[in-house]
C-alpha positions as CSV (number, residue, x, y, z in Angstrom):
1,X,47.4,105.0,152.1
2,X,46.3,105.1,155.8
3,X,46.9,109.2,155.6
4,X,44.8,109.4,152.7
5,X,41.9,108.3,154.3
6,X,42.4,110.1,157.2
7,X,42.5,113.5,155.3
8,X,38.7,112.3,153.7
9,X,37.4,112.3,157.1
10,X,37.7,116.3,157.9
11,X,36.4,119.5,157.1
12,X,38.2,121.6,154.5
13,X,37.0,125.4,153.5
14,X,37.0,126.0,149.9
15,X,36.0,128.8,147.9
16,X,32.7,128.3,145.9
17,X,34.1,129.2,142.7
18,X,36.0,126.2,142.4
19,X,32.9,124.1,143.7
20,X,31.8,121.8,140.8
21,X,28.0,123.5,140.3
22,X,25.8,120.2,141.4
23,X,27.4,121.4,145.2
24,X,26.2,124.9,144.8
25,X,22.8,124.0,143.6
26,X,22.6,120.9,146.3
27,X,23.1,123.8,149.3
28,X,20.9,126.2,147.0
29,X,18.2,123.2,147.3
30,X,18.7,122.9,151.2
31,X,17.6,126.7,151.3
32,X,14.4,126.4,149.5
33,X,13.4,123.8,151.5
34,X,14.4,125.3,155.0
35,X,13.1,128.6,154.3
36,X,9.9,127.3,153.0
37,X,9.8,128.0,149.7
38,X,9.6,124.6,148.1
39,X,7.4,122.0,150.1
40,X,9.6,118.9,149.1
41,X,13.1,117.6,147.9
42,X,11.4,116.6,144.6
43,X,10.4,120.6,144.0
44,X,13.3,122.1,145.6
45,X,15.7,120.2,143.3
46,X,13.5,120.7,140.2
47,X,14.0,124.5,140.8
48,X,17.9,124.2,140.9
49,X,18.3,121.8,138.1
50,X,19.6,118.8,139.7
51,X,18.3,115.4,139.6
52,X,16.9,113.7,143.5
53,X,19.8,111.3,143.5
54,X,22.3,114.0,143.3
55,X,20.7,116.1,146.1
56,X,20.5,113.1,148.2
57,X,23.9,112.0,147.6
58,X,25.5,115.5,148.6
59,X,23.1,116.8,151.2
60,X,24.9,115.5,154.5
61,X,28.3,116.1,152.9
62,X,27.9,120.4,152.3
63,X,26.9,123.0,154.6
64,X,27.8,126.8,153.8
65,X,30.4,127.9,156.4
66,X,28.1,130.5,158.4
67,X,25.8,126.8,158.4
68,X,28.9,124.6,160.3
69,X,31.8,126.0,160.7
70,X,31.1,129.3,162.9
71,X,27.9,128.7,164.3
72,X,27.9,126.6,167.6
73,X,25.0,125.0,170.1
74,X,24.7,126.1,173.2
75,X,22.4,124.3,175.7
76,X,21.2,125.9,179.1
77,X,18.8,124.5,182.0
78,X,17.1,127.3,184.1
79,X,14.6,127.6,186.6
80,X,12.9,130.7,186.3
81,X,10.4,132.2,188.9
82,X,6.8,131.9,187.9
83,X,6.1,135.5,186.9
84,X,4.4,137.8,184.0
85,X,7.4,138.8,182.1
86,X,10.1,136.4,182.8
87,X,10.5,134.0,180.1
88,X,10.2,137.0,177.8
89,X,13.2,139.0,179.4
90,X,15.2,136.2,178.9
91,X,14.1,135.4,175.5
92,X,15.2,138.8,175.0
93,X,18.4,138.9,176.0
94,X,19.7,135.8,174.4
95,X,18.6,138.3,171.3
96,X,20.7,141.1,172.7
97,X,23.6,139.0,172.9
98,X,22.8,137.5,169.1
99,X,21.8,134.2,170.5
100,X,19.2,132.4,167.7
101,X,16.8,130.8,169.7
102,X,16.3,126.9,168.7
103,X,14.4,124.9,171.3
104,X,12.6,125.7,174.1
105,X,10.9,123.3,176.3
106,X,9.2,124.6,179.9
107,X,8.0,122.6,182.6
108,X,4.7,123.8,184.3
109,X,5.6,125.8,186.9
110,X,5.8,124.2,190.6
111,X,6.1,126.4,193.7
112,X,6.3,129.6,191.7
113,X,8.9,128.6,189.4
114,X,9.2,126.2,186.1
115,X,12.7,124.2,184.6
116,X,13.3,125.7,181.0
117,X,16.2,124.0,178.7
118,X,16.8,126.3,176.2
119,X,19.1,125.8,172.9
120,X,20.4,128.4,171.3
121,X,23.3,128.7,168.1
122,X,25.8,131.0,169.1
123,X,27.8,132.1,166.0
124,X,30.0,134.8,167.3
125,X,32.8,135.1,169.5
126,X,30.7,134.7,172.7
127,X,31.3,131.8,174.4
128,X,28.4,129.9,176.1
129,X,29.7,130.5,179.7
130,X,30.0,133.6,179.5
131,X,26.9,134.2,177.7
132,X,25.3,132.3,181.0
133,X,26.9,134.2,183.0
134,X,25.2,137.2,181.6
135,X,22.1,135.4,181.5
136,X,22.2,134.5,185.4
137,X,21.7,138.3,186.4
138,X,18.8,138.5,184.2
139,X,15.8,139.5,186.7
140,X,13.3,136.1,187.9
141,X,16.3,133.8,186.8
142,X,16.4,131.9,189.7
143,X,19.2,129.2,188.2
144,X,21.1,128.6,185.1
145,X,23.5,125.9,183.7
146,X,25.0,125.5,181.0
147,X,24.3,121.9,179.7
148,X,26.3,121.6,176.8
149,X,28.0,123.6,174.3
150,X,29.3,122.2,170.7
């Protein structure tokens, strides 16, 4: 019985067409309400035709596999050089190498230059220390590390 319960605890890749519907219209809910187009649970589920209970039951159990499986976290600290431009040209080439920008916190800048953690998802083959690498040549970075990567 012990291996039974073990197998519960994972991650398993199913095709949606065997999905009993409530799961469909439970991630279906998740995406009105992340991309703004219903303001609460209460609408979002009233739009796919499932009760609150049944949202709330399934929500932290089912994620679409783009959502979970292939996307990944990527944290970096930088210092970068207190200068017009900077921020942006990094910005911009976490976008060239289809890094989705998540958080961003800067520090004011102190003796011409400011500490910026930046997390990022990272959902294709690119790994995060290779994307730092790329990062660290980028022009006013003056340091990168790679915090953490998921």
């Amino acid at each position: 019985m012990a291996k039974d319960n073990d197998m519960r605890r994972g991650y398993a890749v199913v095709s949606l067409d065997v999905l009993p519907d409530v799961f469909i219209r439970v991630m279906e809910a998740k995406r009105l309400i992340a991309c703004g187009e219903e303001k609460s649970y209460q609408s979002a589920c009233r739009a796919v035709g499932i009760s609150r209970s049944a949202f709330y039951k399934y929500r932290d159990s089912i994620y679409t596999y783009e959502e979970k499986l292939t996307a990944r976290i990527v944290s970096f600290y930088t210092v970068l050089k207190d200068e017009p431009g900077v921020l942006s040209s990094l910005l911009s080439a976490l976008h060239s190498n289809g890094a989705n920008v998540l958080t961003l916190n800067q520090s004011v800048p102190v003796d011409g230059a400011a500490a910026v953690t930046v997390t990022v998802k990272l959902s294709d083959s690119t790994s995060g220390a290779a994307l730092c690498g790329k990062l660290r040549g980028n022009p006013g970075v003056v340091e990168i590390k790679l915090i953490s990567e998921e």
